[in-house]
N, C-alpha and C positions, 0 to 999 in steps of 0.2 A: 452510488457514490464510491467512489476507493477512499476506504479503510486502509491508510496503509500500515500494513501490518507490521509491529515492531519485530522484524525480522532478526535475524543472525546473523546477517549481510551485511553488505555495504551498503542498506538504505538502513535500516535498525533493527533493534533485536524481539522477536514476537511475530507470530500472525496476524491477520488482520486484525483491528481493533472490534470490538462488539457494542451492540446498542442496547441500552440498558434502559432498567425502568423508568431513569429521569430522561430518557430521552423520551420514550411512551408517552410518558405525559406532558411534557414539551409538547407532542403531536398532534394533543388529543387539544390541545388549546391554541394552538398559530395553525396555520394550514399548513406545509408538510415542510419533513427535512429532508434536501436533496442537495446535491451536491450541481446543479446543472439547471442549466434554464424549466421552466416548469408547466406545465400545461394544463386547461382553466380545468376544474370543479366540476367533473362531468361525471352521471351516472351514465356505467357502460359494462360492455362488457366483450367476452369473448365468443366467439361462435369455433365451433370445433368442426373440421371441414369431416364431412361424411357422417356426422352424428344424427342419424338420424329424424325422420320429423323435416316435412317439405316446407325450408325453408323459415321458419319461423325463428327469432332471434330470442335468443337468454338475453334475461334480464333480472333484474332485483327484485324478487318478491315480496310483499307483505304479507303477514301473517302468516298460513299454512304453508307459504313456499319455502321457507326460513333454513329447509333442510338442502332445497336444492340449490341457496346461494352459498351453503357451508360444502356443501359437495364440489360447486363447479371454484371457489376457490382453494379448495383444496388440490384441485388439478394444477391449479393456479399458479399454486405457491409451486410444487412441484416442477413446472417449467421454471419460474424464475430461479428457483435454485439449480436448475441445469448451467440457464444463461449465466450467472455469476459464479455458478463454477468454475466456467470457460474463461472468465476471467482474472480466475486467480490463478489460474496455470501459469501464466507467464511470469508473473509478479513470483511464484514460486522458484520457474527454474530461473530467472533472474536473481534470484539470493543465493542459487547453490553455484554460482560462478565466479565468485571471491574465494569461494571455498579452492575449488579445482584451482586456479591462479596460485594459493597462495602455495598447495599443494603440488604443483610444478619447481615454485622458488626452492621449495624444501629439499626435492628431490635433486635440483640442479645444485643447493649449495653442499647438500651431501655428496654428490658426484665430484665437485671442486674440491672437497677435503681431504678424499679420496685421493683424487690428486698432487696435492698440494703434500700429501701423506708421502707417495711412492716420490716424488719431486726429492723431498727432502733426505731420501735415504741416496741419491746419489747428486747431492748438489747442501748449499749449506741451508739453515736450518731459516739464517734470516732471511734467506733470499726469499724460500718457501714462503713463508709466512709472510713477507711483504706480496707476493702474487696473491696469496692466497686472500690475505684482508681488500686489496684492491679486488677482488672479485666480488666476496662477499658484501661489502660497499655498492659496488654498484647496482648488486644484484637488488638490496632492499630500495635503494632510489627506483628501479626499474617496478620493481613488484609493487609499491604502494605508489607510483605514478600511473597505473596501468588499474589501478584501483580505484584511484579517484577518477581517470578520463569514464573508469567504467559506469561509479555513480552517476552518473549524468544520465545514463539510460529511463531513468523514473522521470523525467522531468516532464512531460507528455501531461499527468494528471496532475501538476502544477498548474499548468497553463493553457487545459481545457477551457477555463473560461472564453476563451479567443476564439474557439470557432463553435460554441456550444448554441450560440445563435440561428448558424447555418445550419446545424443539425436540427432544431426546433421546428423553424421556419420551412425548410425546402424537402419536399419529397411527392412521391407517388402517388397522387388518392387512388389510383387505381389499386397500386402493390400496397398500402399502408402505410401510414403515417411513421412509425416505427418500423416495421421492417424494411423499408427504402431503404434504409442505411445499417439495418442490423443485419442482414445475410448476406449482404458483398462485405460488409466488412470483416464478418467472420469466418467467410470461404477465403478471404483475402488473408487472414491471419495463419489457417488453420493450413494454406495453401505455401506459406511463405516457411511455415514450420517445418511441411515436410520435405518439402524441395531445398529449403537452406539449412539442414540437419547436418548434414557433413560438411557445410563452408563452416558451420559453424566448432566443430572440434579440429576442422584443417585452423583456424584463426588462431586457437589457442594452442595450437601445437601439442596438442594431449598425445598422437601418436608419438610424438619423440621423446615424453618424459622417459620411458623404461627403458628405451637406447643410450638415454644419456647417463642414467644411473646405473645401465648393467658395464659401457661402455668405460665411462668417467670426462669427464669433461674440463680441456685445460682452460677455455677461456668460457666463464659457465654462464658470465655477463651478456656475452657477442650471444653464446649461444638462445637464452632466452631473449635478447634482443632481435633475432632474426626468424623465432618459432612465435613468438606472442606476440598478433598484431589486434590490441585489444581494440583499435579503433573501428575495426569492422566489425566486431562482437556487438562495441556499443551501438554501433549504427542499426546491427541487427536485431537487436531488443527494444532500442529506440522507438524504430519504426511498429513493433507489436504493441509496446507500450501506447503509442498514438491510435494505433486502430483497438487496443482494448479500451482508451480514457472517450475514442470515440462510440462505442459499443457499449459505454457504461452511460452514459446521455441516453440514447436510443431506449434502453432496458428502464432505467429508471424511471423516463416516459411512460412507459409502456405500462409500468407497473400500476400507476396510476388511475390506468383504463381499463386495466385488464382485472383489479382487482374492484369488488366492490366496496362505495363510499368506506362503510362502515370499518373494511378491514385495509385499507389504504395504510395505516401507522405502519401496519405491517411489513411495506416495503420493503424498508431500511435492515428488519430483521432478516427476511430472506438474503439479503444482501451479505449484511454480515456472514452469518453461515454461510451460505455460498460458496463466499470471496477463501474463505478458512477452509472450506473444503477442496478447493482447487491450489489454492498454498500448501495447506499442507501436502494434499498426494502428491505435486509435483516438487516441493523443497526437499521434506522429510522422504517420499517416498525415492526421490532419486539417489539421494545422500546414502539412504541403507542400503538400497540394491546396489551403489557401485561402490559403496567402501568394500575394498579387496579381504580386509579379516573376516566380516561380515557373511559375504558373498563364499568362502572358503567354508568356514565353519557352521554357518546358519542355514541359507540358501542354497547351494547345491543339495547338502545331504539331505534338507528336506524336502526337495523338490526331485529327489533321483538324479541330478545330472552329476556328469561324471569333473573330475577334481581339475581343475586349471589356475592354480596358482600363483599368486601375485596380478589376477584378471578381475574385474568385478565382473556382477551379473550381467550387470546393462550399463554398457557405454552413454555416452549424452549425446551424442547422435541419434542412437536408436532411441532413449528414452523421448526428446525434441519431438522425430516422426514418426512414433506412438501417439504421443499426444494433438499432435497435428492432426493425425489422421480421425483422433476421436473427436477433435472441435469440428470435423466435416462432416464428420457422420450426424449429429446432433442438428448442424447447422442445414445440413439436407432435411432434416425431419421435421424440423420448422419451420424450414420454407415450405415444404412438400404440405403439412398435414395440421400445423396450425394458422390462421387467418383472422388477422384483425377485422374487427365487425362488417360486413359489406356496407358503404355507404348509400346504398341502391336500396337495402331491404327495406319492404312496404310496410310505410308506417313511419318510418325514421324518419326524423326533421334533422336533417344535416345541411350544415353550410360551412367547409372547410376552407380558408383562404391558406395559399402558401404564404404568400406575401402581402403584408398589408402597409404601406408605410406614409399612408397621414393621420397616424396615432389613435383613429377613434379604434372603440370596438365590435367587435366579430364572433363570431359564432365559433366553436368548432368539436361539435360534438356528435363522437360515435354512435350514438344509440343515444336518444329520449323520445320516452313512454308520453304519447297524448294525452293518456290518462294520468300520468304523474307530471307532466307540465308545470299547472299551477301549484297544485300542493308543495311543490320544491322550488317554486321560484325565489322566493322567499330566504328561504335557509340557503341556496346556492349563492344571493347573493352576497350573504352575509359572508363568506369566505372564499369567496371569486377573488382568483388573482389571475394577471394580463401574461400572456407569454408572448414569445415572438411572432407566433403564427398569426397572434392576434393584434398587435401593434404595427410590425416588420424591427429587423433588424438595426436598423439604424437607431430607431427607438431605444430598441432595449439598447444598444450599449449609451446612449444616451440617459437614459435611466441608471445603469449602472456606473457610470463617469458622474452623477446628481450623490448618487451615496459615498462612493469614496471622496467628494470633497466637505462631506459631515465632520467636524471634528471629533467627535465619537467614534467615527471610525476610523480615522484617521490615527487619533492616538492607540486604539486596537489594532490598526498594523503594527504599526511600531512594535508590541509587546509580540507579536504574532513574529516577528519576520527576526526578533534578537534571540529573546528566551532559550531557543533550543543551544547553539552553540555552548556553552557553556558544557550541554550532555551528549554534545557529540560524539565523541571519544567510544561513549558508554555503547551509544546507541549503534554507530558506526564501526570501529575498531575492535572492541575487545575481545570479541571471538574468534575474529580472525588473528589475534595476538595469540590467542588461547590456543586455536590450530598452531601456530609458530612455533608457540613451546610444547607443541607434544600432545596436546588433546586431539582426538580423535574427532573427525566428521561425522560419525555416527552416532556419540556422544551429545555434541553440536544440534545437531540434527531432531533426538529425542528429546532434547528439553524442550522445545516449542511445543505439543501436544500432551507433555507428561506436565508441564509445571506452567507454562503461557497459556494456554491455552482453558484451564478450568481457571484462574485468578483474571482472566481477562473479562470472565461470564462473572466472577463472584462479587469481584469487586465495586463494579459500580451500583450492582445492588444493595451491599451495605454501606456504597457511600453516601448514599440517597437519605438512611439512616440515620449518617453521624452528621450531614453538614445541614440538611432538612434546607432544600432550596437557595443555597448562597454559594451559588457553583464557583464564585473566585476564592472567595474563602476555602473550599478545599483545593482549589488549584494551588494558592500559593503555599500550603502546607503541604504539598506535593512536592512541591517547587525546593523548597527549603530542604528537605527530606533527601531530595533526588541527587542536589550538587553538592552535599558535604556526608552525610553517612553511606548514600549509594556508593560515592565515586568513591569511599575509603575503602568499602568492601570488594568493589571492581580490582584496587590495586593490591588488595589481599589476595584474593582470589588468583589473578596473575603469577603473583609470586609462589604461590604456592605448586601453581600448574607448571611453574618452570622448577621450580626445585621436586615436584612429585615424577613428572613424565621426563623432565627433561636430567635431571640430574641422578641421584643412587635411588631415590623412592623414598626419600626419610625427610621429611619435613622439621617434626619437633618431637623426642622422644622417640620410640619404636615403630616396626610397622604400622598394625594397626591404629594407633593415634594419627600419626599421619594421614592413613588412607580415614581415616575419619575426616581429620580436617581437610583433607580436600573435595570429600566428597560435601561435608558441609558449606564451605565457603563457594562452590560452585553452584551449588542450590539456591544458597542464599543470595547468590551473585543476581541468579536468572528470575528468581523469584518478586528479592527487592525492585527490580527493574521491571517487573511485568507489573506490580502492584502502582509505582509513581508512574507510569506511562498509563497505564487505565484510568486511575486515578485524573491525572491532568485531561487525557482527553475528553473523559464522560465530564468533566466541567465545562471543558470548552463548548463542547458539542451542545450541553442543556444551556450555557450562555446564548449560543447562538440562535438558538431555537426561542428563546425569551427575548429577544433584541429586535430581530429582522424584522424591517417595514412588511407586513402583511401583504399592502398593493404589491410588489414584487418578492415576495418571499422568496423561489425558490431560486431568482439570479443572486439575490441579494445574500443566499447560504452558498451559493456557488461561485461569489465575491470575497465572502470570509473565507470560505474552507482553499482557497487559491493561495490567499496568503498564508495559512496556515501549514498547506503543506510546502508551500517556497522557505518557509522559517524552517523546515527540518531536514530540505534537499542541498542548497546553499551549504551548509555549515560542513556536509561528508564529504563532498570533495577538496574544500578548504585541509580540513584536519587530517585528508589521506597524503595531501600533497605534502604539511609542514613532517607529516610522520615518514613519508621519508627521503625528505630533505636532511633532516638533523637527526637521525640515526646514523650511529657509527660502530659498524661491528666491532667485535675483540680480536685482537691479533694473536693467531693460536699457530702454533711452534709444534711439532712433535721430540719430544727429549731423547736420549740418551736409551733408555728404558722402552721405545717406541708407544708413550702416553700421551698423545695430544694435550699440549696443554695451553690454557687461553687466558690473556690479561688486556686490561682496558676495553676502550669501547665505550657506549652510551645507546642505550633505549630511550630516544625521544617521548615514547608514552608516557612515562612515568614522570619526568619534567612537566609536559605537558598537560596531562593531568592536575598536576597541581596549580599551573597556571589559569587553566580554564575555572577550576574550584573558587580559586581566586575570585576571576571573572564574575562566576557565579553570585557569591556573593556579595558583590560592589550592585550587580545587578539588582539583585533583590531591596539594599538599600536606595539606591538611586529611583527604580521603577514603581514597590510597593505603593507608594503615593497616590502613583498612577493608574496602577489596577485598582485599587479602594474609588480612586474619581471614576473610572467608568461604571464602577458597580453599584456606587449610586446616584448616576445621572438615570433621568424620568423616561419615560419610553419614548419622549416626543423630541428627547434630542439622538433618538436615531431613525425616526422619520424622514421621507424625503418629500412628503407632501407633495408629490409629484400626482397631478389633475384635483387636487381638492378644488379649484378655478371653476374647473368644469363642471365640477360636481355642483359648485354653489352657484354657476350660469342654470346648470339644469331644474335646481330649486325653484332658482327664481322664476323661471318658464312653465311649471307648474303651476307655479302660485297665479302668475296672471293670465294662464287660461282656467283656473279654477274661481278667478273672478270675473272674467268673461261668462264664462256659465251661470254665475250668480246674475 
């Protein structure tokens, strides 16, 4: 499932989100959380190509075998955290390219002032600074429109629902049910990475920031208007985005059959980890190795290379196809050397349909034991649910069109697709504000696994604690917490990073109280936000998971989590576009004394903020009503009772061959 992780970006601020013990036990009582169509209740398993022993298929032991089902999913787990590594790569270096964007604007308006600077020493001082503000003007229109076309990149696992069908449904029984579509897509990704490595910093025009900043640049607008064509960036993330939201269906699958019954909850947790291990090394790890201080005083000297100044270590080309080239190697050795169960081994009752589409049901399982047949007929069918392979595609979205016109869910859109706007800003902007005034990317960068990253694990485990089961109730004290003390501290913090980095370094009193508060208010900035983003989602997630009609569970979680993430993608491109629209630099002069100096202007954030706060709270009063009614409507009004019909035709058809026999 994508966790998407409250990033530093322009999608939000955090790693992937993590699965916690209410969601475990969520697990252990509906049949599974997934983000994606879902596939039936099969004991199964993995055969490992070349491992020894002619032919004979792993399977789920009782009793003395117990060691050898903790062994082979221990392998288990260990691929899946490969595959979902693979998948947070992208999701990673897609957060570190707001970063780089805004860090171009920077460079180009310091080039302009520069300008604007020697301008004035032979020309008058108004004229300077009317060019100079007209640049700078344009420049912030161009950089936060080039921002928000860029958010648009994540939208793929929004709107996986649309073909998560076809990935269920149609594949290979030869090649595997899941691998049919999981090793072209990720030779396809891993292929697209390294070969569009260099369109991809030709796009953003990273070679001409230091010409233009060693240069100076008179029209510094034209000039980032003719080097930054962020639309082909989008495109190119886009498209990985689509092949990792489709890779994440496949794997998810997969997990399901690959792991046994018993440790199935587990999925989701590999997943997480995974997803966090592939964000971070490519966010955080790109962000250090190419921050130029970084790379200068930390990395060369400790690695022996010799001193290149104002260079980082690794460009984002070369980092891109590096990582490309590791999702092929991975994706080779999975093709190559692991293999879904053969459908052929003697013994196996398999009956896989691609396509099934006059609703009844079908078979489709990789391995079942003769000998365990009956004994699990029983319990299988107590939490059997239908997926595509086994209804066809039409069905299901037909099934899934039955649940969105419940008004239970109905009204949980609604709170799904508003709610976040409100914490846009927070989630979306601030750090790239925080780069604007002077914080460092490297800075940026470390707080996601110094401070997001252990509260993202802690949190939902003592939330489990304080709310004891009434996951809306701590969602909307999350809620309330998030748009009025958050956002005050966000616009603390702010202020502060522009009066610490960007001004003399004195905040309030002397040195060090300053560097106090700012290292305070930036902690508390990332930390307050990592705490109400866990907080909200581990409620969401344990609502979801207590809610879903069971007959379709895992479309019917990959129906919510749809809208759920459309409520947090929507709102960052909105708030990049209004931020800068209605920003108006200051018009800065150099005097007499040759002191640049700056008056008027406006920071849209900070307006802005206050309006969405506003927002926020009309929200709370107008909605609370509404989250309290869905949190105690009955389980049966989110039901879609979709073949109960059938169910009680089949009743009856026992009963009267059971009185034929009498």
């Amino acid at each position: 499932m994508r966790r998407r992780p409250t990033n530093m970006s322009s999608s939000s601020l955090a790693g992937p989100d993590t699965t916690s013990n209410a969601i475990n036990s969520a697990l252990s009582t509906n049949s599974k959380i997934k983000t994606h169509l879902d596939v039936p209740r099969t004991t199964s398993s993995i055969i490992n190509d070349g491992s020894g022993g002619g032919g004979s298929s792993s399977s789920i032991p009782s009793g003395g075998g117990e060691s050898a089902e903790e062994h082979d999913d221990r392998f288990n787990y260990a691929l899946l955290l490969a595959l979902y590594t693979l998948q947070g790569i992208p999701m990673g270096l897609s957060a570190s390219i707001p970063f780089l964007i805004q860090q171009k604007v920077q460079m180009l308006a310091s080039a302009a002032g520069h300008h604007a600077t020697a301008a004035g020493a032979a020309a008058s001082a108004t004229s300077a600074a009317a060019s100079s503000s007209h640049s700078l003007a344009d420049l912030t229109k161009i950089a936060y429109t080039s921002q928000a076309i860029f958010a648009l990149c994540s939208w793929p696992f929004s709107l996986k629902l649309l073909w998560a069908p076809i990935v269920d449904a149609c594949f290979s029984k030869r090649f595997g049910r899941r691998k049919s579509w999981l090793v072209p897509i990720q030779l396809l990704a891993g292929l697209l990475m390294v070969g569009g490595s260099g369109y991809v910093e030709r796009e953003l025009g990273l070679e001409n920031v230091v010409d233009a900043g060693v240069e100076g640049v008179a029209d510094a607008s034209a000039t980032l208007g003719i080097s930054l064509h962020v639309q082909g960036v989008t495109m190119f993330f886009f498209t990985l985005y689509f092949l990792m939201a489709t890779q994440d269906i496949a794997v998810d699958g997969w997990a399901l059959t690959m792991l046994s019954k018993k440790n199935r909850g587990k999925g989701p947790i590999c997943n997480s980890i995974g997803q966090n291990i592939g964000y971070f090394l490519s966010y955080v790890g790109f962000l250090a190795l190419n921050d130029v201080d970084s790379s200068e005083n930390l990395w060369r000297p400790l690695l022996g290379l010799s001193s290149r100044p104002g260079v980082g270590l690794v460009s984002l080309g070369g980092f891109v196809k590096f990582m490309g080239s590791f999702m092929l190697v991975v994706t080779i050795l999975v093709g190559l050397f692991k293999k879904e169960v053969d459908m052929t081994v003697e013994g196996g009752d398999c009956c896989t349909i691609g396509l099934n589409g006059n609703g009844r049901k079908s078979t489709d399982m990789e391995t079942l034991l003769p000998n365990k047949k009956q004994q699990s007929e029983d319990e299988e069918e107590d939490d059997h649910e239908l997926d595509a392979a086994e209804i066809g595609i039409m069905e299901t979205y037909h099934r899934l069109w039955c649940a969105v016109k419940l008004p239970a869910v109905q009204s949980l859109i609604m709170i799904l697709l508003t709610y976040r706007l409100p914490c846009a800003l927070s989630d979306n902007v601030k750090f790239l504000k925080a780069v604007e005034f002077g914080l460092s990317k490297q800075t940026t960068a470390l707080l996601s696994p110094t401070i997001v990253l252990p509260l993202g694990i802690l949190v939902p485990i003592l939330a489990t604690k304080i709310w004891h089961g009434h996951p809306l109730k701590q969602f909307m004290a999350a809620y309330k917490f998030r748009v009025t003390f958050v956002a005050l501290i966000d616009v603390l913090m702010l202020l502060a990073v522009r009066a610490y980095r960007g001004g003399n370094g004195i905040i309030l009193g002397g040195e060090m109280t300053s560097k106090a508060i700012f290292w305070g208010l930036l902690v508390a900035s990332t930390a307050f936000q990592a705490i109400v983003h866990s907080l909200q989602f581990n409620a969401q997630m344990t609502f979801f998971a207590h809610r879903v009609d069971p007959a379709i569970g895992g479309s019917y979680m990959t129906l919510l989590n749809t809208f759920a993430n459309l409520g947090g993608t929507w709102p960052s491109s909105f708030v990049m576009y209004l931020i800068g629209q209605f920003t108006i630099p200051p018009n800065c002069a150099v005097g007499d004394d040759g002191v640049e100096v700056c008056s008027g202007g406006r920071d849209a954030y900070f307006p802005l903020q206050l309006i969405l706060s506003g927002l926020g709270c009309m929200w709370i009063f107008f909605m609370r009503k509404r989250v309290q009614y869905i949190a105690e409507l009955p389980d049966d009004a989110w039901r879609t009772h979709i073949g109960d019909n059938d169910e009680d035709e089949d009743e009856m058809q026992e009963m009267k061959k059971g009185g034929k026999h009498k």
